[in-house]
PDB file of N, CA, C and O in Angstrom:
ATOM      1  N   UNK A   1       0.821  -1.192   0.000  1.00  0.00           N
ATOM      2  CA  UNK A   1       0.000   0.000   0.000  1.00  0.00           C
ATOM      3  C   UNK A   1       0.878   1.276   0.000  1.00  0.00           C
ATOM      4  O   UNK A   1       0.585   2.339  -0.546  1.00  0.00           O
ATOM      5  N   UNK A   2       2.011   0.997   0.706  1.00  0.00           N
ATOM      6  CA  UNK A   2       2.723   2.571   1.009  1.00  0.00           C
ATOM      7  C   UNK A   2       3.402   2.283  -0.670  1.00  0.00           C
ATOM      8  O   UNK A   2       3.304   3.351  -1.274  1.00  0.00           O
ATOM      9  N   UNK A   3       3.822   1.565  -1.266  1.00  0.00           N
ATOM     10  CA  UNK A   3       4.598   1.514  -2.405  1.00  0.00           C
ATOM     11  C   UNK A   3       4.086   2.298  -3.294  1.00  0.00           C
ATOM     12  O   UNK A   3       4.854   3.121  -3.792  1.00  0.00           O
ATOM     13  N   UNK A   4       2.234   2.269  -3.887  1.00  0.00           N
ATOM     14  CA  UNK A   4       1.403   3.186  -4.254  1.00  0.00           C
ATOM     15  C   UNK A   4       1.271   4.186  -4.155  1.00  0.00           C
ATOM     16  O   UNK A   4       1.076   4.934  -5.113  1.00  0.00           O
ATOM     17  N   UNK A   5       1.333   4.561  -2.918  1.00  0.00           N
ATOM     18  CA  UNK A   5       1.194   5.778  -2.378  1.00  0.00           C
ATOM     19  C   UNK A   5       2.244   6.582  -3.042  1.00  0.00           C
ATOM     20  O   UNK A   5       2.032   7.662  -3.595  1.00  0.00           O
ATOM     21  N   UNK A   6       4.030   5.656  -2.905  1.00  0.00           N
ATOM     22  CA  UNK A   6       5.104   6.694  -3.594  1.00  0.00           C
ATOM     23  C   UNK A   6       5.109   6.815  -4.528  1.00  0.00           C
ATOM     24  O   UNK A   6       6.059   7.533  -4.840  1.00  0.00           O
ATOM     25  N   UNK A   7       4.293   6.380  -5.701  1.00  0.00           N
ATOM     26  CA  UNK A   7       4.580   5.975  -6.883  1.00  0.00           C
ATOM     27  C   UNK A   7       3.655   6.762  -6.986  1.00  0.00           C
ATOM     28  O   UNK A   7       4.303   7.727  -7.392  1.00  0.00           O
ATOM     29  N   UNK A   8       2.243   7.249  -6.917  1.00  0.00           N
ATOM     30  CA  UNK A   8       1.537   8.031  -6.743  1.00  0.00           C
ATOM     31  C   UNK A   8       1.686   9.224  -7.273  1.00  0.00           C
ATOM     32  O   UNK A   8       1.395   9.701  -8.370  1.00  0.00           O
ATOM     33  N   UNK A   9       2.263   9.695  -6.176  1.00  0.00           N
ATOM     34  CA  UNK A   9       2.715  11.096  -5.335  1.00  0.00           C
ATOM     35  C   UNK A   9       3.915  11.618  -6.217  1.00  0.00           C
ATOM     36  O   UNK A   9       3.975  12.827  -6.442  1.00  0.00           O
ATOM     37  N   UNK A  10       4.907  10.736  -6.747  1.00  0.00           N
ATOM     38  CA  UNK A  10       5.578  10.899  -7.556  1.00  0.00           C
ATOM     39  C   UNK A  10       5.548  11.194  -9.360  1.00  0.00           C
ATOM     40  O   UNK A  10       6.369  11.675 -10.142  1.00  0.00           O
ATOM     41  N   UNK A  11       4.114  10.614  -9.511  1.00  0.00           N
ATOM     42  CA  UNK A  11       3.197  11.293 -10.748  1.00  0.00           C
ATOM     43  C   UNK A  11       3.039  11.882 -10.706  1.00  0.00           C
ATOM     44  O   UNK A  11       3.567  12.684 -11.476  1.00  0.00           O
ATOM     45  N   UNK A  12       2.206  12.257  -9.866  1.00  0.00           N
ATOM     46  CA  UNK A  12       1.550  13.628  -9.820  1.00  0.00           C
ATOM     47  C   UNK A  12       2.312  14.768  -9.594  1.00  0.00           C
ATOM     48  O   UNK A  12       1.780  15.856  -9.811  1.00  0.00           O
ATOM     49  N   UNK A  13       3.954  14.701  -9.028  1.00  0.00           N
ATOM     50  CA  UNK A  13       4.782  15.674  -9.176  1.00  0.00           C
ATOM     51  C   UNK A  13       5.131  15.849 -10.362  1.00  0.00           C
ATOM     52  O   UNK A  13       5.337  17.022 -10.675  1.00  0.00           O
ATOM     53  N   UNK A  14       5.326  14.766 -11.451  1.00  0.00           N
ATOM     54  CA  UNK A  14       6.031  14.821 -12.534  1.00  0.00           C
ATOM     55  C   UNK A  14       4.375  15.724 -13.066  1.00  0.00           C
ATOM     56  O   UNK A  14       4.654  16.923 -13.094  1.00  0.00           O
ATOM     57  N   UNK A  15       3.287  15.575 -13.350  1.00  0.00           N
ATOM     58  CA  UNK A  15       2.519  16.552 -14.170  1.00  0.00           C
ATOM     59  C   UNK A  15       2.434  17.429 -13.271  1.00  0.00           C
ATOM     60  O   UNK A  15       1.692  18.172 -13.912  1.00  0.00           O
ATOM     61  N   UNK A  16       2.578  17.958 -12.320  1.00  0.00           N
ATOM     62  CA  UNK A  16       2.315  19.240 -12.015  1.00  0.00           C
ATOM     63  C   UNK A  16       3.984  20.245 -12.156  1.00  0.00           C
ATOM     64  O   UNK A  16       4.302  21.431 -12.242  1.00  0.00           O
ATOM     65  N   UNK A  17       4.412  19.419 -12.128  1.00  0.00           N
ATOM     66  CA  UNK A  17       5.891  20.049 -12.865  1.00  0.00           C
ATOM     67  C   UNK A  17       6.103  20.443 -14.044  1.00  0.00           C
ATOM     68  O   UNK A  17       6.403  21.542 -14.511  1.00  0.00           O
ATOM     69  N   UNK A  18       5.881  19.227 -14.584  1.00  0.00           N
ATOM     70  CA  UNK A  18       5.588  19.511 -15.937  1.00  0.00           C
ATOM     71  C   UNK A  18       4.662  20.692 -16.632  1.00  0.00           C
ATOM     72  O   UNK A  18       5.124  21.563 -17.369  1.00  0.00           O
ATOM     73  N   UNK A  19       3.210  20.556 -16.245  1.00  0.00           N
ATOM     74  CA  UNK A  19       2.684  21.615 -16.454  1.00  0.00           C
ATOM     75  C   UNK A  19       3.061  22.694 -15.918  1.00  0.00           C
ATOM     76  O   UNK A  19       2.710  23.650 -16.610  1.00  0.00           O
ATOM     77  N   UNK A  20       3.765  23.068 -14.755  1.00  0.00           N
ATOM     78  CA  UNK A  20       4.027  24.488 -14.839  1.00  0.00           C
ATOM     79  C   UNK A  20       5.538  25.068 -15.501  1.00  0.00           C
ATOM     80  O   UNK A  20       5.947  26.226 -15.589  1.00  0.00           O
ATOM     81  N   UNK A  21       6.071  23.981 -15.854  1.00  0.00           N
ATOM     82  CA  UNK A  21       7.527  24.486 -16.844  1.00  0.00           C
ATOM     83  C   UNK A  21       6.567  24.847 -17.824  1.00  0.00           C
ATOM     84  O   UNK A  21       6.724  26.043 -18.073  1.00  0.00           O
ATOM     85  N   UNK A  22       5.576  24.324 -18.542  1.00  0.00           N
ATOM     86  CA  UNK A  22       5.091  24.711 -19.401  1.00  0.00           C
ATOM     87  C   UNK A  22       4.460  25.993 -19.623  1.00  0.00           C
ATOM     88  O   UNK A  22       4.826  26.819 -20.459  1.00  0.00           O
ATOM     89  N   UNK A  23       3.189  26.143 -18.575  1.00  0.00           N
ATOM     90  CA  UNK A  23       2.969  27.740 -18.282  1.00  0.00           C
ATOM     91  C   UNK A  23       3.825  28.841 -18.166  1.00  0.00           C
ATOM     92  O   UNK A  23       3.847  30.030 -18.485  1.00  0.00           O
ATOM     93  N   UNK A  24       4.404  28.156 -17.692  1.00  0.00           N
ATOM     94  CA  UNK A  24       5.772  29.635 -17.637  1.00  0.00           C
ATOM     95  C   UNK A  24       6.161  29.787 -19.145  1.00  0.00           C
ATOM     96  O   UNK A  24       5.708  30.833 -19.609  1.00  0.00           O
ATOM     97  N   UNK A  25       6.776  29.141 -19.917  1.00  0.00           N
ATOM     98  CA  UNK A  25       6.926  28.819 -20.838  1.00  0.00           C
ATOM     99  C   UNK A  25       6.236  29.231 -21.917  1.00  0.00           C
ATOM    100  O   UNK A  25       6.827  29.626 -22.922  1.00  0.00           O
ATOM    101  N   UNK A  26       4.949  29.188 -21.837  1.00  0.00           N
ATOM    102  CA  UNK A  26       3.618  30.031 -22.443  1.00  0.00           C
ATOM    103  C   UNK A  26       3.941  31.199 -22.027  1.00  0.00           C
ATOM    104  O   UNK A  26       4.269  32.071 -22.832  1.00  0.00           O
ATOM    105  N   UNK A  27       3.910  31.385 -20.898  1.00  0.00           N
ATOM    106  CA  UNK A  27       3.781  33.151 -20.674  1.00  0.00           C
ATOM    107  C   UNK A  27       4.634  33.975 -21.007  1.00  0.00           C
ATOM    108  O   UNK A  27       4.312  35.117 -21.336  1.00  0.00           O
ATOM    109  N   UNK A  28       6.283  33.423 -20.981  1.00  0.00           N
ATOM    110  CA  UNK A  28       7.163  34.309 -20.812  1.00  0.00           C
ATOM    111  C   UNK A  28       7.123  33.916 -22.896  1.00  0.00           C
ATOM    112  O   UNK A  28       8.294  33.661 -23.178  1.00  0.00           O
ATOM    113  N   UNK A  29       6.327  33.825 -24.082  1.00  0.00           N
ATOM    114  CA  UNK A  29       6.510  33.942 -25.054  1.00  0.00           C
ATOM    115  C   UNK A  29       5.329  34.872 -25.439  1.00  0.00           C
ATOM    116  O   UNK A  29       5.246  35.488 -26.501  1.00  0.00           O
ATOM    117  N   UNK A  30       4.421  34.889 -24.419  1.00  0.00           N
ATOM    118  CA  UNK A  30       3.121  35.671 -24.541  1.00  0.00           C
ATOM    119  C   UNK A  30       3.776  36.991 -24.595  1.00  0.00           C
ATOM    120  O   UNK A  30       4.084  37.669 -25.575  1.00  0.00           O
ATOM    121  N   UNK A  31       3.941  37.240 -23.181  1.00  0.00           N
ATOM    122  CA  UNK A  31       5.110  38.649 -22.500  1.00  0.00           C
ATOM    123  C   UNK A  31       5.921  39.210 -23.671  1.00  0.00           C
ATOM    124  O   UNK A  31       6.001  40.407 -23.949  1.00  0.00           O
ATOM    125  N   UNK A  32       6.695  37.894 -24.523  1.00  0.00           N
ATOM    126  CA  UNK A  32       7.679  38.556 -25.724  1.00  0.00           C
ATOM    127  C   UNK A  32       6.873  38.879 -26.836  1.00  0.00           C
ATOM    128  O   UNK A  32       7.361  39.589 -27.716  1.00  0.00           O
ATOM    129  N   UNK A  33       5.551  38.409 -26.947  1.00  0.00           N
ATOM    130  CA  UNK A  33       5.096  38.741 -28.229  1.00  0.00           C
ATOM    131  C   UNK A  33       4.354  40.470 -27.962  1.00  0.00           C
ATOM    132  O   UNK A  33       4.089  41.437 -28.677  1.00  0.00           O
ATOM    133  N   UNK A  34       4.276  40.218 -26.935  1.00  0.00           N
ATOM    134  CA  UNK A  34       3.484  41.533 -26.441  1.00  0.00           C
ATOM    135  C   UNK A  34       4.268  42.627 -26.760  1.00  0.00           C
ATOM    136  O   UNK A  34       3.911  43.517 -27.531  1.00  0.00           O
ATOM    137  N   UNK A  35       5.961  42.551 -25.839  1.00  0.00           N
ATOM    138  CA  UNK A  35       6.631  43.215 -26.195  1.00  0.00           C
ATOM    139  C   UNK A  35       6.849  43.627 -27.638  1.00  0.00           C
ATOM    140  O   UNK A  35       6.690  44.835 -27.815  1.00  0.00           O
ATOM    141  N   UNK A  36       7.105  43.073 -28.486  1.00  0.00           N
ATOM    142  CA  UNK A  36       7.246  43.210 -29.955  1.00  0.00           C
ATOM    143  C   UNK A  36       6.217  43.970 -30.871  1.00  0.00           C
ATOM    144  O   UNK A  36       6.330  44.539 -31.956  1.00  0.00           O
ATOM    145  N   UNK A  37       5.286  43.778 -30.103  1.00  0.00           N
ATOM    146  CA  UNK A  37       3.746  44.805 -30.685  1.00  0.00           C
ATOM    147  C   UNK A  37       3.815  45.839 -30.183  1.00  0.00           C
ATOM    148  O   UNK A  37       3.332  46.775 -30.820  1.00  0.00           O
ATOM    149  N   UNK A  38       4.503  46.156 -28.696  1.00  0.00           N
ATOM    150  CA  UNK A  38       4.944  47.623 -28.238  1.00  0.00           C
ATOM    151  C   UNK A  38       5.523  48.054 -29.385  1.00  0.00           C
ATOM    152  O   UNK A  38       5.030  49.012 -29.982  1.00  0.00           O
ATOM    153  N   UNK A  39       6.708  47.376 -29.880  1.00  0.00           N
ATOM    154  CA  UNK A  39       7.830  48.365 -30.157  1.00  0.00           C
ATOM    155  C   UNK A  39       7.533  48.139 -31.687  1.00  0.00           C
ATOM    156  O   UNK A  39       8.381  48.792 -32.295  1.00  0.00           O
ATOM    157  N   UNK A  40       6.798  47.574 -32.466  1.00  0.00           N
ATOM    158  CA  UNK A  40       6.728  47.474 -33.666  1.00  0.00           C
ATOM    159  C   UNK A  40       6.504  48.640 -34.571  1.00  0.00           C
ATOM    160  O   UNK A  40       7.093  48.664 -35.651  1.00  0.00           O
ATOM    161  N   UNK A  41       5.515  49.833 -34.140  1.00  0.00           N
ATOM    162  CA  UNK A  41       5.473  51.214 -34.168  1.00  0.00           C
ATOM    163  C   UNK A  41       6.764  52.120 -34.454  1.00  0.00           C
ATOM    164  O   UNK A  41       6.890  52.997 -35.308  1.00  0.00           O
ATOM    165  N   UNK A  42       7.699  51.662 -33.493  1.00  0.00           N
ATOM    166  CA  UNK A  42       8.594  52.481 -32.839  1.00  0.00           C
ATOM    167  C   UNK A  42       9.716  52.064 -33.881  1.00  0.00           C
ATOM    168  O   UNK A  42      10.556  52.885 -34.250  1.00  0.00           O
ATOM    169  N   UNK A  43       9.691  50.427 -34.457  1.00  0.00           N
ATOM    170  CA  UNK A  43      11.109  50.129 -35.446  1.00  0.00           C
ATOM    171  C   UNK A  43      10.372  50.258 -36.940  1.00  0.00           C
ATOM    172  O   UNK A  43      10.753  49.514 -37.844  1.00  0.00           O
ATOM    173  N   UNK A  44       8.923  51.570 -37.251  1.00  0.00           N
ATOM    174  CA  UNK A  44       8.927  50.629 -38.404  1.00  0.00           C
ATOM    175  C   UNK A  44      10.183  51.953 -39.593  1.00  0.00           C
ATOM    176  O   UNK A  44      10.579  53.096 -39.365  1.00  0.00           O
ATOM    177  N   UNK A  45      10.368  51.153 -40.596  1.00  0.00           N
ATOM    178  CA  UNK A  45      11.300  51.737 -41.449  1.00  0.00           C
ATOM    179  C   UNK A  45      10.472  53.582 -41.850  1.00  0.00           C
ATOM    180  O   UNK A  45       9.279  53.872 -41.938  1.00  0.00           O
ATOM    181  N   UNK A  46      11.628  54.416 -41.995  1.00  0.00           N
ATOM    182  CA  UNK A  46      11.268  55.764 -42.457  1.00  0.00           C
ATOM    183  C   UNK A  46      10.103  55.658 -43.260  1.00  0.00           C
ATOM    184  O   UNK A  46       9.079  56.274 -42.964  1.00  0.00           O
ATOM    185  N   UNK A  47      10.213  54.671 -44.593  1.00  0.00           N
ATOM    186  CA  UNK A  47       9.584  54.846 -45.474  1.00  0.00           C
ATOM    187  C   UNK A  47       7.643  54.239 -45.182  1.00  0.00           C
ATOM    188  O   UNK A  47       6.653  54.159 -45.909  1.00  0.00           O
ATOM    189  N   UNK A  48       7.920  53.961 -43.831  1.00  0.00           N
ATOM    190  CA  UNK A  48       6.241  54.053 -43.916  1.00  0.00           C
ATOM    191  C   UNK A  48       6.182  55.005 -43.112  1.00  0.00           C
ATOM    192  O   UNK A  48       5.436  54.591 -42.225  1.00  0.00           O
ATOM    193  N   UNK A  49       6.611  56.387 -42.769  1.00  0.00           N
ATOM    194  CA  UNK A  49       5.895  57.354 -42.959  1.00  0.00           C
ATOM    195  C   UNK A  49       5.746  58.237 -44.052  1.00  0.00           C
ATOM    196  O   UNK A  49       4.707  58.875 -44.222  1.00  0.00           O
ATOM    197  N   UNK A  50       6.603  58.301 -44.710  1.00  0.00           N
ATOM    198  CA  UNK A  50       6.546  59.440 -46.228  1.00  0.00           C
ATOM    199  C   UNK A  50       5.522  58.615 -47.337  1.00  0.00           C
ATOM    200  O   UNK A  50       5.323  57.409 -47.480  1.00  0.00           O
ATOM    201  N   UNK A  51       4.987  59.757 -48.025  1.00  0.00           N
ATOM    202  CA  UNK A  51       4.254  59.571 -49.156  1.00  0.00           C
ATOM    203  C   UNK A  51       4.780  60.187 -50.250  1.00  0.00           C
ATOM    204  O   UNK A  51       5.248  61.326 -50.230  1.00  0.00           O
ATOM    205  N   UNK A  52       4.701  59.210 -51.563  1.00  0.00           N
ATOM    206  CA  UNK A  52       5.281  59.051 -52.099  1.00  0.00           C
ATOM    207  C   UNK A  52       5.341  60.756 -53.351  1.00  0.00           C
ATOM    208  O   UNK A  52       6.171  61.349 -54.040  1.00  0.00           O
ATOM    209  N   UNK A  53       3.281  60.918 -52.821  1.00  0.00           N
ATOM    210  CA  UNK A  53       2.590  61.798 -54.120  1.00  0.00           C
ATOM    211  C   UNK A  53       3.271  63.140 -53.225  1.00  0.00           C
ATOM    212  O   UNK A  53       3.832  64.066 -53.812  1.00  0.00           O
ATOM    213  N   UNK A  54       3.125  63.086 -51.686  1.00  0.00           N
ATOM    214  CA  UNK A  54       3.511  64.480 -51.637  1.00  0.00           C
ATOM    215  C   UNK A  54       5.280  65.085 -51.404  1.00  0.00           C
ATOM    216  O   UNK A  54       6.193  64.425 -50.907  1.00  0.00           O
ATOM    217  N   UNK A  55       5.341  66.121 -51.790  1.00  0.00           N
ATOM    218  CA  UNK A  55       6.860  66.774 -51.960  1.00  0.00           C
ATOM    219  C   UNK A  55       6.804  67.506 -50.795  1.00  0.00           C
ATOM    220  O   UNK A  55       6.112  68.497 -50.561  1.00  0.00           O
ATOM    221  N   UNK A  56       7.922  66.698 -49.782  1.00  0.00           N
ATOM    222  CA  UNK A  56       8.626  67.331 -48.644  1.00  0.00           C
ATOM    223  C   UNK A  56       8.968  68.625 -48.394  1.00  0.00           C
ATOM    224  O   UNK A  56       9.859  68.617 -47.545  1.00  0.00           O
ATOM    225  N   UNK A  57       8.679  69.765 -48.735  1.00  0.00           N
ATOM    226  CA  UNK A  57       9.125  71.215 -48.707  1.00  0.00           C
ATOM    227  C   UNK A  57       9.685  71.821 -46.706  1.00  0.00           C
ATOM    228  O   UNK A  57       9.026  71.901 -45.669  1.00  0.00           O
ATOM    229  N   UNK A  58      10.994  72.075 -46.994  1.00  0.00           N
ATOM    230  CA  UNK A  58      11.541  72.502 -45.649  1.00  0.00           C
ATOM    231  C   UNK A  58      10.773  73.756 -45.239  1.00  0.00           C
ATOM    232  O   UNK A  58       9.873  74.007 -46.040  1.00  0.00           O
ATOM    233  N   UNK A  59      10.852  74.478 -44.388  1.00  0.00           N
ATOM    234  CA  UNK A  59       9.855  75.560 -44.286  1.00  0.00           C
ATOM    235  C   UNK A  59      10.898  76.746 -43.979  1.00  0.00           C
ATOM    236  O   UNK A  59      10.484  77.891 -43.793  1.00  0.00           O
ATOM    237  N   UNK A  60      12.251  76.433 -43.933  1.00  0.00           N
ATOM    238  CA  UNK A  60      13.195  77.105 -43.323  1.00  0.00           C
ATOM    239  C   UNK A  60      13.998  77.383 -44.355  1.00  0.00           C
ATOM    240  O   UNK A  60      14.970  78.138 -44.315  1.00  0.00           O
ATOM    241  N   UNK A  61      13.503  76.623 -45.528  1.00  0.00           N
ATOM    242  CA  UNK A  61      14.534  77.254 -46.809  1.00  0.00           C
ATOM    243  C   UNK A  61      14.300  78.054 -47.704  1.00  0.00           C
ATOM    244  O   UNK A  61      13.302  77.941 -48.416  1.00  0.00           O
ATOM    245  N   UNK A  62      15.108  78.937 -47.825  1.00  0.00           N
ATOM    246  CA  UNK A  62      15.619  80.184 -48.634  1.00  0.00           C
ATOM    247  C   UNK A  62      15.454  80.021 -49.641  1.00  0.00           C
ATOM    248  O   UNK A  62      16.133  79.053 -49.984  1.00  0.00           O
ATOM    249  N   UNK A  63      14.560  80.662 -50.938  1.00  0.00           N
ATOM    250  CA  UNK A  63      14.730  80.655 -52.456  1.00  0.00           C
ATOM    251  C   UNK A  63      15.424  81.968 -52.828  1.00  0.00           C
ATOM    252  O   UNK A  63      15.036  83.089 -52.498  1.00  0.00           O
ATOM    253  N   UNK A  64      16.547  81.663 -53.590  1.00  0.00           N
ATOM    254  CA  UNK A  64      17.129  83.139 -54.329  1.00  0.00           C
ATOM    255  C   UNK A  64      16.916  82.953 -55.834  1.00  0.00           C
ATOM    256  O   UNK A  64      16.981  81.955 -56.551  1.00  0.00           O
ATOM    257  N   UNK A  65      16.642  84.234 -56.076  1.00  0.00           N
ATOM    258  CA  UNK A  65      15.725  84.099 -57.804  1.00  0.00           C
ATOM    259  C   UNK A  65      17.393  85.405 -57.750  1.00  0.00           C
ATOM    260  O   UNK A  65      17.644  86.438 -57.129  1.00  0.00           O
ATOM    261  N   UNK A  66      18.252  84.416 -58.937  1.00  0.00           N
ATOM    262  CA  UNK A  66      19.085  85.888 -59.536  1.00  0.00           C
ATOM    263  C   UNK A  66      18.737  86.547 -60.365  1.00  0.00           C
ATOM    264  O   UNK A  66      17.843  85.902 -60.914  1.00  0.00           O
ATOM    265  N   UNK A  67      18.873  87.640 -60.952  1.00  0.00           N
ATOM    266  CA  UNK A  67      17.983  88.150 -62.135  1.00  0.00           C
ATOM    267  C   UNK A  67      19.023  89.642 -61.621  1.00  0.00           C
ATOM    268  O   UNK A  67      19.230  90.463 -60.728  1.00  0.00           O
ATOM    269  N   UNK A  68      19.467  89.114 -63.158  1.00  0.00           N
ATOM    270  CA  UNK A  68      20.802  90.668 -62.842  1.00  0.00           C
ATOM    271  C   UNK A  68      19.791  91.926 -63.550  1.00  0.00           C
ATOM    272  O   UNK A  68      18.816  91.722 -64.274  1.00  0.00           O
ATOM    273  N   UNK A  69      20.269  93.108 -63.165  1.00  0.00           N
ATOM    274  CA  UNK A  69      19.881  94.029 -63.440  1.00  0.00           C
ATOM    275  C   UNK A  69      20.946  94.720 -64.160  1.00  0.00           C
ATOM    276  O   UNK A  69      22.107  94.629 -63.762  1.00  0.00           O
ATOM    277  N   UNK A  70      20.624  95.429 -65.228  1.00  0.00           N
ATOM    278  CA  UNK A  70      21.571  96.371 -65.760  1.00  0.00           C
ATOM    279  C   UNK A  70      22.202  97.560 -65.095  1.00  0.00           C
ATOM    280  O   UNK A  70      21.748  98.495 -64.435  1.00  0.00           O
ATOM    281  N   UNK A  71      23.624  97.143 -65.564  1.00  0.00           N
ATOM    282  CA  UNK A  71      24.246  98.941 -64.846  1.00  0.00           C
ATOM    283  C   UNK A  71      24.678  99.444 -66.301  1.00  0.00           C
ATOM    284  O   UNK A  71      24.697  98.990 -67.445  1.00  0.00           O
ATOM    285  N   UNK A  72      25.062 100.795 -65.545  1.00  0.00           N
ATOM    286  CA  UNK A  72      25.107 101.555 -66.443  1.00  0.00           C
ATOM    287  C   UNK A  72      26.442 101.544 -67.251  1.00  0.00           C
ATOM    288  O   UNK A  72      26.949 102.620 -66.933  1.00  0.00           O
ATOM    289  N   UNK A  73      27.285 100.932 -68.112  1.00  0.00           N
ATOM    290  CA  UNK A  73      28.467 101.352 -67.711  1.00  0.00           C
ATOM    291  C   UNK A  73      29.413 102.489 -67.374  1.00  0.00           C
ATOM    292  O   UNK A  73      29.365 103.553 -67.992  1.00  0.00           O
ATOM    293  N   UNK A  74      30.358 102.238 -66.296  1.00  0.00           N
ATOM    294  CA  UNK A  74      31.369 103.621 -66.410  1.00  0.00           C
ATOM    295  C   UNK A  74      32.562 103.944 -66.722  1.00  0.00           C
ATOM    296  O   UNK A  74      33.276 102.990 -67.030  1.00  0.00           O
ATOM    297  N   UNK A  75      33.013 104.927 -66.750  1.00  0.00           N
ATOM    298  CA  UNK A  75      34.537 105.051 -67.692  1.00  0.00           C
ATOM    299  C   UNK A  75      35.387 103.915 -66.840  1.00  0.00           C
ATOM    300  O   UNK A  75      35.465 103.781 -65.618  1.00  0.00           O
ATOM    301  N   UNK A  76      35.993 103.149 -67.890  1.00  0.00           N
ATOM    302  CA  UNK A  76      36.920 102.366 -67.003  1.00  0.00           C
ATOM    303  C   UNK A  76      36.062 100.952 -66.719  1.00  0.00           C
ATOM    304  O   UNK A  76      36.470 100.219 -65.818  1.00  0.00           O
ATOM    305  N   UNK A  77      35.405 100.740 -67.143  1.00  0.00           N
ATOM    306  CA  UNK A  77      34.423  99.506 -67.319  1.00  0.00           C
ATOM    307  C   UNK A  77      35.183  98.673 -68.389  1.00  0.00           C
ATOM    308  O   UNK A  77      35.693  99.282 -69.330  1.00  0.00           O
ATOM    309  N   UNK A  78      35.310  97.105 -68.296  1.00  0.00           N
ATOM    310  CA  UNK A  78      35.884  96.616 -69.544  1.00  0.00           C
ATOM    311  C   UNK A  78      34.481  95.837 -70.084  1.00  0.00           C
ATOM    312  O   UNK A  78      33.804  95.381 -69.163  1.00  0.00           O
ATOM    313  N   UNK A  79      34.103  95.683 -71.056  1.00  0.00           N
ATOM    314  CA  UNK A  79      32.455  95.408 -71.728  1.00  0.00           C
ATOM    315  C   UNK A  79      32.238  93.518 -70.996  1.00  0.00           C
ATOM    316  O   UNK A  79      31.210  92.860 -71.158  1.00  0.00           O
ATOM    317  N   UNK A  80      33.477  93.027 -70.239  1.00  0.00           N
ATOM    318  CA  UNK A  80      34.160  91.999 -69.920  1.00  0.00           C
ATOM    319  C   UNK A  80      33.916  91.676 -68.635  1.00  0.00           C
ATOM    320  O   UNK A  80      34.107  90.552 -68.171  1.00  0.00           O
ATOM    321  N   UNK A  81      33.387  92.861 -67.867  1.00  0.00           N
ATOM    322  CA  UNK A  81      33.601  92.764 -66.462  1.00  0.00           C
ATOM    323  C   UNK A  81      32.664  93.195 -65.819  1.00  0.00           C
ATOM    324  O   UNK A  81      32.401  94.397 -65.767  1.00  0.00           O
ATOM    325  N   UNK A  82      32.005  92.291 -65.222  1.00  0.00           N
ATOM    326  CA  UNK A  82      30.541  92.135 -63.892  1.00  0.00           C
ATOM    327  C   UNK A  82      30.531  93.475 -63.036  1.00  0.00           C
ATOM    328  O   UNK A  82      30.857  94.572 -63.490  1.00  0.00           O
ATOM    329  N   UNK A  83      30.215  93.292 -62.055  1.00  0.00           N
ATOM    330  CA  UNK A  83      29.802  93.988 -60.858  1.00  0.00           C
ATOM    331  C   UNK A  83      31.205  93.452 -59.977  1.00  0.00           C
ATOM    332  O   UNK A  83      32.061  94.138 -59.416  1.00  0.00           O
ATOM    333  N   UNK A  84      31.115  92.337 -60.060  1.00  0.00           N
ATOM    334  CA  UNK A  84      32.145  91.927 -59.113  1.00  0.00           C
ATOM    335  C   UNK A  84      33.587  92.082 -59.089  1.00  0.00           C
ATOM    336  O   UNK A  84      34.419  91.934 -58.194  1.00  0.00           O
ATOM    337  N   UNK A  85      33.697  92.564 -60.828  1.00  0.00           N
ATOM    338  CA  UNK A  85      35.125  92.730 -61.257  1.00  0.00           C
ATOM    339  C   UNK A  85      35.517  91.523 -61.872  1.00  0.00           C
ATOM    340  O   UNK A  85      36.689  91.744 -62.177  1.00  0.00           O
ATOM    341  N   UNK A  86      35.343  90.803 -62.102  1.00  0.00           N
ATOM    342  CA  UNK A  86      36.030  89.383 -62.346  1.00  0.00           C
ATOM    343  C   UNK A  86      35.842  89.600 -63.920  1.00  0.00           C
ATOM    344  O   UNK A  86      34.768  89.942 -64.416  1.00  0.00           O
ATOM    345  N   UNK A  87      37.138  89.335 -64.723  1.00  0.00           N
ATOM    346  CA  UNK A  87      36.652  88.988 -66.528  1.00  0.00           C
ATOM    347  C   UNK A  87      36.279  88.529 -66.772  1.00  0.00           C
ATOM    348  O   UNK A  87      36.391  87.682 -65.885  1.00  0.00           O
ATOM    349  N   UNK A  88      35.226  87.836 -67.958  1.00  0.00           N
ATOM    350  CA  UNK A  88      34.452  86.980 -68.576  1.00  0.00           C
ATOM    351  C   UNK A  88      33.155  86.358 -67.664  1.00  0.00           C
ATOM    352  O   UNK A  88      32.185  85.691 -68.021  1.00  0.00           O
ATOM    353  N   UNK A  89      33.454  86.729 -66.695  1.00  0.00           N
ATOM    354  CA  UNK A  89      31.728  86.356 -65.946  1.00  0.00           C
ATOM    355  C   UNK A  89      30.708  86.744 -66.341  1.00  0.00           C
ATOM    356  O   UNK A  89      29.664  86.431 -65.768  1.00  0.00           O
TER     357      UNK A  89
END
């Protein structure tokens, strides 16, 4: 009778062991999947936020339109030489 008893008692450790390596086991992949749906937001690539149709315009950048204006020339002018002085510009 007591032989039963150990043999028993000793099953029933092996499944309740068993099942809880397992639960844990479940959970701590639950826990990681969870995690990964946190941060999935957070790693996704640049390109899923930009669109493709609209054009990025900085709001901080400068357009310069050149558009020379005529001078007059003066004595001592070479027909060669800018505003800046430089020949052939």
């Amino acid at each position: 009778m007591g032989m039963i008893v150990i043999i028993v008692a000793i099953g029933v450790g092996i499944i309740f062991g068993y099942t809880y390596k397992r639960a844990k086991g479940l959970k701590e992949q639950y826990d990681q999947k969870m995690y990964e749906r946190e941060m999935q937001p957070i790693t996704l690539p640049l390109s899923a936020f930009t669109n493709a149709t609209c054009e990025i315009v900085d709001e901080k950048t400068v357009v310069v339109h050149t558009s020379q204006t005529p001078v007059d020339p003066q004595e001592g002018d070479a027909p060669l030489m800018g505003q800046a002085g430089t020949p052939g510009a």
